[in-house]
C-alpha positions as CSV (number, residue, x, y, z in Angstrom):
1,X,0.0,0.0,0.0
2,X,1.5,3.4,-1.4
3,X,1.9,6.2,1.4
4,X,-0.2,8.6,-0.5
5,X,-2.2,5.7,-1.2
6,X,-6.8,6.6,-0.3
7,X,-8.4,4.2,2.2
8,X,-12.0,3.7,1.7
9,X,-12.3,3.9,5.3
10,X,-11.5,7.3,5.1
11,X,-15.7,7.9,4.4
12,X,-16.5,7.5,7.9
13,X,-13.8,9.6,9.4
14,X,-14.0,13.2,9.8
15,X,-10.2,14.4,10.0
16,X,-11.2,18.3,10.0
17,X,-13.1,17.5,13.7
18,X,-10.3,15.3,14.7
19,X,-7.5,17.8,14.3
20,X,-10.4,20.6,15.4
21,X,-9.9,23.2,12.0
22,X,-12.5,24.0,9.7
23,X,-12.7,22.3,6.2
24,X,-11.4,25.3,4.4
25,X,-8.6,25.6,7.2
26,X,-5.6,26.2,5.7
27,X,-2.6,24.3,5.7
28,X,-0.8,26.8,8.1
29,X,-3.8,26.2,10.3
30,X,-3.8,22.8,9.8
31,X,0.1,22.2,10.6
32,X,-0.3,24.2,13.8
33,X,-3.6,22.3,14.9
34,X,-1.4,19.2,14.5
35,X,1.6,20.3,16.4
36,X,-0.3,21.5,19.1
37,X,-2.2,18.6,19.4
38,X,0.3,16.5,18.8
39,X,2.4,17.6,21.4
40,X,-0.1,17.4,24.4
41,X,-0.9,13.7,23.2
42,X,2.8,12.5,23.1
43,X,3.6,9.0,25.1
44,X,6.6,10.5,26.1
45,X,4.5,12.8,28.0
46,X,1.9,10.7,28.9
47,X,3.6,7.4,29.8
48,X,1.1,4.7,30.3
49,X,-2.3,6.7,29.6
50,X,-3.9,4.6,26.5
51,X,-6.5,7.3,25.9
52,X,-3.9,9.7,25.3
53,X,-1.8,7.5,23.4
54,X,-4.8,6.7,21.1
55,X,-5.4,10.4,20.7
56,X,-2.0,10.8,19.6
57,X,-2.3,8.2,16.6
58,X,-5.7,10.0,15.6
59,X,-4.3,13.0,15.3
60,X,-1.4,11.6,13.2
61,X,-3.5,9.8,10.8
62,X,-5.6,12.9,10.4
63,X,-2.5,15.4,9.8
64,X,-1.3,12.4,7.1
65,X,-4.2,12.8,5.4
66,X,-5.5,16.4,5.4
67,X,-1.9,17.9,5.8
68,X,-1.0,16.2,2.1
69,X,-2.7,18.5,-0.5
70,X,-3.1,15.2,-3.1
71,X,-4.3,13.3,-0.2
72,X,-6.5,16.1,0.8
73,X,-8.3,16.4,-2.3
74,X,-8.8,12.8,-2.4
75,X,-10.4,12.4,0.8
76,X,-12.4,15.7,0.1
77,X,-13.8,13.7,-2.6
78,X,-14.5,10.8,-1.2
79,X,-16.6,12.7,1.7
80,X,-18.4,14.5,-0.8
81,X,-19.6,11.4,-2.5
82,X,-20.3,9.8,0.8
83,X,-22.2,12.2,2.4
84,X,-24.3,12.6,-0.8
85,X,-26.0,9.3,-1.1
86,X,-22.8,7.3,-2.5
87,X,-23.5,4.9,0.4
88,X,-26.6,3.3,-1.7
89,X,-28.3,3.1,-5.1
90,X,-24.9,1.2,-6.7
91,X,-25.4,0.2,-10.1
92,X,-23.0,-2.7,-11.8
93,X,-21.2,-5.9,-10.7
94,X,-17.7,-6.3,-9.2
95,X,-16.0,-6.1,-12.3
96,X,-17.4,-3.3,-14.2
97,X,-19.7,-0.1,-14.0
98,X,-19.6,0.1,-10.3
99,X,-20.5,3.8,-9.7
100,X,-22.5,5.6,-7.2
101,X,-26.0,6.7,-7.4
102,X,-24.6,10.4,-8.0
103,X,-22.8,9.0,-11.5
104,X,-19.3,9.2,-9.8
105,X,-17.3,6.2,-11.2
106,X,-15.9,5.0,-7.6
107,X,-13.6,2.2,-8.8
108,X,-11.5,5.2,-11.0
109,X,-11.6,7.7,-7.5
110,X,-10.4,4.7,-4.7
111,X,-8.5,2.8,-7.3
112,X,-6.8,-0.2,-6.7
113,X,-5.4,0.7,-3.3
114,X,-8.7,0.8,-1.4
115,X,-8.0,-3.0,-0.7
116,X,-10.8,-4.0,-3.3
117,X,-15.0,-3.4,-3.3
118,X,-14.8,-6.0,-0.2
119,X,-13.3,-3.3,2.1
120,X,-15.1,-0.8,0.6
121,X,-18.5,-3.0,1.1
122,X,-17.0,-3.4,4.4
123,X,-16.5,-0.3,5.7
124,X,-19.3,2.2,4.1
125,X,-22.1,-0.3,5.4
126,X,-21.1,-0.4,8.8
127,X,-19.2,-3.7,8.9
128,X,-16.0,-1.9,8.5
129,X,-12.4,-3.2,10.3
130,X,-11.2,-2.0,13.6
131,X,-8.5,-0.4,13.1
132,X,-6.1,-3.2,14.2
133,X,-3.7,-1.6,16.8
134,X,-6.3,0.4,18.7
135,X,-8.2,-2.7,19.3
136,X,-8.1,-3.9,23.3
137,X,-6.5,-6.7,23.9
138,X,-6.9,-9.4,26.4
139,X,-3.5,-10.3,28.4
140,X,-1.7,-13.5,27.9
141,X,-2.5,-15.9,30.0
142,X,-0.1,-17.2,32.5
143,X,1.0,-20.6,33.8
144,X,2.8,-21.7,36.8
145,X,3.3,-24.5,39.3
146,X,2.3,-24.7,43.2
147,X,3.6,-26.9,45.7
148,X,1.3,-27.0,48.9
149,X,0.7,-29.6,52.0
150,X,-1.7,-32.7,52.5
151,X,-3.2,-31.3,55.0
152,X,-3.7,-27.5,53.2
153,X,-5.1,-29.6,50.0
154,X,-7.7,-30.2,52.4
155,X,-8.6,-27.4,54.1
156,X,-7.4,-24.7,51.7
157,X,-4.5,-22.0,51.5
158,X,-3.6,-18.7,50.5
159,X,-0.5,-18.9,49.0
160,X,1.8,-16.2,47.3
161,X,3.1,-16.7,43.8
162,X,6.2,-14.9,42.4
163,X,5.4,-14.4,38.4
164,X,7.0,-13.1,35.6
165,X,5.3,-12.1,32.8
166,X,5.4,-10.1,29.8
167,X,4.7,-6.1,30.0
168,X,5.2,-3.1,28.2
169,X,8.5,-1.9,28.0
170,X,9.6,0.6,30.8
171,X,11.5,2.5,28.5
172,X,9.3,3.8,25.4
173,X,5.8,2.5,27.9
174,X,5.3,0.2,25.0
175,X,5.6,2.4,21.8
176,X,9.1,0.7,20.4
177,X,10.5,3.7,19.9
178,X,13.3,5.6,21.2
179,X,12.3,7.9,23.9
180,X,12.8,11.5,22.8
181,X,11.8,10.9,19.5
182,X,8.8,11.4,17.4
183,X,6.6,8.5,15.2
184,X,5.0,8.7,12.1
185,X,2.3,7.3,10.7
186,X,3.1,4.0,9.3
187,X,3.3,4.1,5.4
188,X,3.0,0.5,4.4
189,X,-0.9,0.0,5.7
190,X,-1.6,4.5,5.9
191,X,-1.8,3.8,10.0
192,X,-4.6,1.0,9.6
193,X,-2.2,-1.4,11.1
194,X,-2.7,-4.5,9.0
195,X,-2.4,-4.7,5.2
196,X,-5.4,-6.3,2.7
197,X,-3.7,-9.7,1.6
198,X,-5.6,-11.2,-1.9
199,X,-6.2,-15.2,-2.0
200,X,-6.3,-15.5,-5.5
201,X,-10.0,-14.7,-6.0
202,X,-12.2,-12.3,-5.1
203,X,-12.0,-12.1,-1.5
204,X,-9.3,-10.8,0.7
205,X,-8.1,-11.0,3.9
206,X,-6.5,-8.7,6.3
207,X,-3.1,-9.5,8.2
208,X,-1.1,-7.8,10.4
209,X,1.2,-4.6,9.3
210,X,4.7,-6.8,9.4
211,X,6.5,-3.0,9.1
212,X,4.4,-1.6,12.6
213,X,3.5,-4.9,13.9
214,X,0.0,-3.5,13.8
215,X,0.5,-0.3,16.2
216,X,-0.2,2.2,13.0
217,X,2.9,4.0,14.1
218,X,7.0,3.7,13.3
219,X,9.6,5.0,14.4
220,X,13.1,6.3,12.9
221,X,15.4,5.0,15.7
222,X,13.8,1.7,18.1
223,X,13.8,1.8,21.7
224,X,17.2,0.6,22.4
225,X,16.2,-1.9,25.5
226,X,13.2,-3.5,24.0
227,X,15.1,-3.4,20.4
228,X,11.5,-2.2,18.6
229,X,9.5,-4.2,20.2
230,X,7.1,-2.6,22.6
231,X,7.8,-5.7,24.9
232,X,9.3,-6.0,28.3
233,X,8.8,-8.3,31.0
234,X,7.8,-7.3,35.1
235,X,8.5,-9.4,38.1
236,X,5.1,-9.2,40.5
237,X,3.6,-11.3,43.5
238,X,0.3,-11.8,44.3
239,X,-1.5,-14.0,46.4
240,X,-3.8,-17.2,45.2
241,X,-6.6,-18.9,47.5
242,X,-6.2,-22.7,46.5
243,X,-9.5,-23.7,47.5
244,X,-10.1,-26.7,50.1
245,X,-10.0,-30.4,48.6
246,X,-8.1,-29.2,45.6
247,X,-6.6,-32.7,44.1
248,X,-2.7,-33.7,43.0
249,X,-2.0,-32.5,39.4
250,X,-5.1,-30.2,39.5
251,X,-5.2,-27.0,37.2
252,X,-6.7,-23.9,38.9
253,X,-7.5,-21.0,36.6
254,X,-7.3,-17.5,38.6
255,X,-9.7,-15.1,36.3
256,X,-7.5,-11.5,35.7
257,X,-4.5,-12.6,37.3
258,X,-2.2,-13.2,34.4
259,X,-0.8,-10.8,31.6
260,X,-1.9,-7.2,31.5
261,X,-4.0,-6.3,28.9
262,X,-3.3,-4.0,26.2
263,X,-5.0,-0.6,24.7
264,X,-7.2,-1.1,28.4
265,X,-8.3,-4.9,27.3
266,X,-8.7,-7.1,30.0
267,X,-5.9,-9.1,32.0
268,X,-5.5,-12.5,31.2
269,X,-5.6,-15.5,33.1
270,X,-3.6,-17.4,35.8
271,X,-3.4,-21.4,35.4
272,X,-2.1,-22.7,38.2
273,X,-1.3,-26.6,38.2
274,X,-1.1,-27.9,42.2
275,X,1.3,-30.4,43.2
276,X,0.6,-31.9,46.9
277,X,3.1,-33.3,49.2
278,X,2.0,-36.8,50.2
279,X,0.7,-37.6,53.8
280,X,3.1,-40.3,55.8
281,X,-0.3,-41.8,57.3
282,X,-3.4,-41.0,55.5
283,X,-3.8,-41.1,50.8
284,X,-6.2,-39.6,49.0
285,X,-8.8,-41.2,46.6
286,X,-10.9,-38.9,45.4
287,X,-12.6,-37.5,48.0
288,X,-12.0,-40.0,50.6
289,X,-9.2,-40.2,52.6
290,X,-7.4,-43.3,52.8
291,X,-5.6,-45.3,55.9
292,X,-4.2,-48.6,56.4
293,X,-4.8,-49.9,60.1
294,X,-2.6,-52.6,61.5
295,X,-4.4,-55.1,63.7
296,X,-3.1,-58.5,65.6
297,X,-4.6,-61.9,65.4
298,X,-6.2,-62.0,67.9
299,X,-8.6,-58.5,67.2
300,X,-9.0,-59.7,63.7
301,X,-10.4,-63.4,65.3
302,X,-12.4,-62.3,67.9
303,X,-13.1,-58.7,67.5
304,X,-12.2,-55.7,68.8
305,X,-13.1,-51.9,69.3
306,X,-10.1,-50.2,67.8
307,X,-9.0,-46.4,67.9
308,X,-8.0,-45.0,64.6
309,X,-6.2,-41.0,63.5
310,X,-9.1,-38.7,61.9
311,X,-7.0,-36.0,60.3
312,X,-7.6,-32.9,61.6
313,X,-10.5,-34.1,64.7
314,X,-10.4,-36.4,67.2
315,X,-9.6,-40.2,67.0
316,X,-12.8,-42.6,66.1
317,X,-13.4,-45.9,66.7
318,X,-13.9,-48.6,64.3
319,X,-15.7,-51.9,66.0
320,X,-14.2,-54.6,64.3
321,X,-16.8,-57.7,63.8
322,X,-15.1,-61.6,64.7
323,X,-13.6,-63.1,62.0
324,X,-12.7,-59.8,60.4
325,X,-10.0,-60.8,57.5
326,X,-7.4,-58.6,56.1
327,X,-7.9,-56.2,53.6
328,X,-11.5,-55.5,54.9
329,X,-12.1,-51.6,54.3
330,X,-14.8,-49.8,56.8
331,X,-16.3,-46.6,56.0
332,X,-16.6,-43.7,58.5
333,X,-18.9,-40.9,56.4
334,X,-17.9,-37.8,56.5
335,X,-14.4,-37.6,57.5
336,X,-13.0,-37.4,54.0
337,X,-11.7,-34.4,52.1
338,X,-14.3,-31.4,50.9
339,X,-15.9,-31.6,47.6
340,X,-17.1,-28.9,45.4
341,X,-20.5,-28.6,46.8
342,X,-18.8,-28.4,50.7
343,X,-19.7,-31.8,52.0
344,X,-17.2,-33.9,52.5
345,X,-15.9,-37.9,51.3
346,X,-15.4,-40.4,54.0
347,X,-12.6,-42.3,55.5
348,X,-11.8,-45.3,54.1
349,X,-10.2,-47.1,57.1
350,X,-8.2,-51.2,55.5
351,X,-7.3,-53.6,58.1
352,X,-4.0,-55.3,57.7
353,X,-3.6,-58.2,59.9
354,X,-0.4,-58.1,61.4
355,X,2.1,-61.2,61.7
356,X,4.9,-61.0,64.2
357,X,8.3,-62.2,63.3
358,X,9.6,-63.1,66.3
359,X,7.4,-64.7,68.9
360,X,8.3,-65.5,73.0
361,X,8.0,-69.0,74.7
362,X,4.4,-68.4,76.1
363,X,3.2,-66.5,72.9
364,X,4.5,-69.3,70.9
365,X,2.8,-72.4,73.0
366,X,-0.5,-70.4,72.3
367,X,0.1,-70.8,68.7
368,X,1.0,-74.2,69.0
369,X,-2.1,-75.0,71.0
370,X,-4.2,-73.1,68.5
371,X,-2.6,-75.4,65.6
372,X,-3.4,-78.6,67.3
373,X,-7.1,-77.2,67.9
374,X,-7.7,-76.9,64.4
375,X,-5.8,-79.5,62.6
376,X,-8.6,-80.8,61.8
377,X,-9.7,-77.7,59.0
378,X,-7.3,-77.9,56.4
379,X,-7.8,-74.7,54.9
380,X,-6.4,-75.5,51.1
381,X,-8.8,-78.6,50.7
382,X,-11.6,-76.3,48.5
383,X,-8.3,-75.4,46.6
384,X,-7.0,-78.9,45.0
385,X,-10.6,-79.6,44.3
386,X,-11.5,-76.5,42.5
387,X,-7.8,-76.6,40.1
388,X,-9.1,-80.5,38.8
């Protein structure tokens, strides 16, 4: 796109109000409305106000346009047509004839640099581009890792999170140029900020200005920290509430607490994927909490009332039936981990039936005398019938 190239876009816009001058202003006038506003719009001077900074790249476009006598008849032209009817009543197809109700031929007046009759379609029937760098734009969103307790996984924690992220650039507050110095309006998309790409048909496409990088403005000499780019990065805390029952390897997204945004967009997002520490006692499984619970021979044969840890309350007692074997799991409701709705799983409490390695005399002749009592009940007779 030529830098004295006409933008159909140009229609809608009324450069004369933007840069405040009549439209028989002269061009003295018009060059001293510019510099004046110009100067009280500068980033430099306003570091970090967006409304300022987007007052600025008005302004520019508008002295591009009206301060360029060719340009300015152009566009005179075009609003003349456009505010006479030349919105409606078009007569022809797209490749021939195509004038405006007033007779004006307005394929010969945009020519081909309008970006073809689909941008002209586009913008005079109020589906027109945003103009692409003035656009808000949501933050990046952010990832990072957490490393937190059993026992916090359960009942929840406030935890703070050291994040680095990208920002504007402290420097040039984002514009890519050197501070000091003044941009110009970008002539390879006329300050639109993206550039009409044909596929080959009739249809285009719009893209990204690869010479502003979509910010409508260059400079002559880059910011020399961020090297052109606009881009910096900022260290910040802040503090995250990892709500209660939160699971091992679960991803936690904190709304507005990643990225900035940019041209007052939103911030982005915060992901934050939990890691707990395991428990030396109690596991997790689901929402239950889990425990293994040794017990002797004798408890498991004849029963017993057995105390057992409830993690964070009191112990409870599990009544063990006769004959209990091991492996048996008994439930005790309600003493699990929170769940979404704020009940809570149960405990899942296994019996393990304990077998002592070394055994004294009278411990021993018990044992004995237990054999002899049942030598009777083979126990692996059901199993040499069943494998026949």
């Amino acid at each position: 796109m030529a830098d004295d190239g006409i933008r159909a876009d140009w229609a809608t816009k009324d450069f004369y109000a933007v840069l405040g001058v009549g439209k028989d202003a002269s061009a003295a006038d018009i060059k001293k409305a510019y510099k004046k506003l110009a100067r009280e719009n500068h980033p430099d001077a306003n570091p970090g106000d967006t409304a300022k900074l987007d007052t600025f790249k008005a302004v520019a476009e508008a002295y591009d346009v009206v301060g360029d006598p060719d340009k300015r008849t152009r566009y005179d032209e075009m609003r003349r047509v456009y505010g006479s009817g030349g919105r409606g009543g078009y007569a022809g197809g797209f490749n021939g004839g195509f004038t405006s109700g007033g007779g004006v031929n307005l394929e010969d007046l945009l020519g081909d640099r309008a970006g073809g009759f689909g941008d002209m379609f586009g913008d005079l029937f109020g589906g027109g581009r945003q103009r692409a760098g003035r656009r808000p734009r949501k933050g990046a969103d952010v990832e990072t890792t957490a490393t937190i307790g059993f026992t916090e996984s359960l009942e929840g924690v406030t935890i703070s999170l050291r994040l680095r992220s990208d920002a504007a650039c402290t420097a040039c507050s984002g514009t890519g140029g050197k501070p000091g110095t003044t941009p110009r309006v970008c002539s390879s998309c006329d300050g639109a900020g993206y550039i009409v790409a044909g596929t080959g048909g009739a249809f285009s496409m719009n893209e990204t200005c690869p010479a502003c990088a979509g910010r409508q403005l260059v400079y002559d000499e880059p910011c020399p920290t961020c090297r052109g780019t606009g881009q910096g990065s900022a260290a910040r805390t802040i503090q995250a509430r990892i709500p209660a029952g939160v699971k091992d390897g679960q991803r936690i997204r904190l709304r507005g607490k990643g990225g900035p945004g940019e041209q007052g967009g939103p911030a982005g997002d915060l992901f934050v994927t939990v890691k707990v520490t395991p428990h030396r006692v109690f596991g997790r499984q689901g929402d239950h909490l889990t425990l293994t619970v040794p017990v002797s021979f004798d408890e498991a044969a004849l029963g017993a009332e057995i105390k057992v840890p409830n993690l964070g309350g009191t112990p409870v007692t599990l009544r063990l039936p006769a004959g209990t074997p091991t492996g048996r799991t008994f439930r005790v409701r309600g003493r699990g981990a929170t769940k979404s709705d704020g009940t809570r799983g149960d405990l899942l409490a296994t019996v393990e039936v304990q077998v002592p390695a070394v055994l004294d005399a009278a411990a021993r002749a018990a044992v004995e005398a237990y054999r002899e009592a049942t030598a009777g009940k083979p126990l692996r007779a059901g199993l040499f019938e069943e494998a026949r």
